[in-house]
C-alpha positions, -999 to 999 in steps of 0.1 A, spaced: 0 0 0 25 29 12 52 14 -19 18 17 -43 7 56 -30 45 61 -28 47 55 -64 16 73 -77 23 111 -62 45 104 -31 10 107 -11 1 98 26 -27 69 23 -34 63 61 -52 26 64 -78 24 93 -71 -14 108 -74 -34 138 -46 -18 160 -21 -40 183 -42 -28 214 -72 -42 199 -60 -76 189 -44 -82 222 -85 -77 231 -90 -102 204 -107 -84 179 -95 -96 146 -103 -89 114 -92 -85 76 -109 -55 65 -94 -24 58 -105 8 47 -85 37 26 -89 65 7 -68 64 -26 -43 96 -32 -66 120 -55 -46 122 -92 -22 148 -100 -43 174 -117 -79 157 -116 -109 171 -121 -138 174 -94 -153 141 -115 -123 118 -122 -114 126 -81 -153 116 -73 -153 82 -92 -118 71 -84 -126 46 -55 -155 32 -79 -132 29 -105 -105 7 -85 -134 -12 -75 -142 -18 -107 -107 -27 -119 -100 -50 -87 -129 -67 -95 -120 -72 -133 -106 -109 -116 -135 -120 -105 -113 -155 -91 -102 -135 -65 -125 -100 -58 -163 -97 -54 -178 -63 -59 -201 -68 -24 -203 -60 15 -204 -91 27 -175 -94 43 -165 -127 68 -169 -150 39 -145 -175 34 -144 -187 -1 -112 -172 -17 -128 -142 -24 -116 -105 -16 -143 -81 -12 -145 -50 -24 -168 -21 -20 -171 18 -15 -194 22 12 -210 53 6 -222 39 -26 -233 9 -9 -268 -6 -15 -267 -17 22 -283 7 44 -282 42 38 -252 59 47 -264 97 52 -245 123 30 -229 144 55 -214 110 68 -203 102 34 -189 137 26 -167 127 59 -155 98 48 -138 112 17 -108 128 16 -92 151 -12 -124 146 -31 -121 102 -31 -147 81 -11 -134 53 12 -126 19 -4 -130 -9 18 -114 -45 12 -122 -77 33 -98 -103 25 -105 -140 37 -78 -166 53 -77 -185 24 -66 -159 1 -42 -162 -25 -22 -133 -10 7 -131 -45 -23 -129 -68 -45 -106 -50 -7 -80 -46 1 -82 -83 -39 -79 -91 -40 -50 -68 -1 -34 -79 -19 -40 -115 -53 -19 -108 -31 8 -89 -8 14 -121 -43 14 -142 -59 36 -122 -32 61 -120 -17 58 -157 -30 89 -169 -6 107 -142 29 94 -152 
């Protein structure tokens, strides 16, 4: 993630995850939840449909990432969604306009145990390079 933002614009991508403290509670879990650096230069609708657009190129493999909120699942599968375009429950829009940041909505992935971790990286390193080719 940091070697991926690093690479795209040098930007700070802060990823919200279970922290040491919490896991020592046991709380566990394999979602996490980042906003993608804005493009170099992007417009007010490019910025906007960023997060959907990863989505949508993550996704593209559909044998290892499921456009959906159902997260916890264990078949293989890393989900993907932007929950303030979710279709489950309604997510009011002055909590949505806080979950962006420099004009990009929050991208949340669930990954399961049984992942295959290489081919979800070089799927993910792939959609990142996609997603940001327009600014090299």
């Amino acid at each position: 993630r940091d070697a991926a933002a690093a690479g795209y614009g040098g930007a700070d991508m802060p990823l919200a995850f279970v922290t040491p403290a919490h896991a020592e509670l046991g709380y566990h879990t394999s979602t996490f939840s980042f906003n993608l650096p804005p493009p170099r230069g992007a417009s007010p609708a490019r910025t906007a449909q960023l997060a959907q657009r990863f989505v949508d190129l993550l996704t593209a493999d559909a044998a290892h990432f499921k456009p959906c909120v159902s997260f916890g699942q264990d078949n293989g599968l890393v989900y993907c969604t932007v929950p303030a375009t979710s279709t489950q429950g309604a997510i009011l829009e002055k909590h949505k306009s806080k979950q962006a940041r420099g004009g990009v909505q929050l991208t949340r992935l669930s990954f399961p145990p049984t992942t295959d971790i290489d081919a979800v990286c070089a799927h993910i390193a792939k959609s990142v390079a996609a997603l940001y080719a327009d600014d090299q």
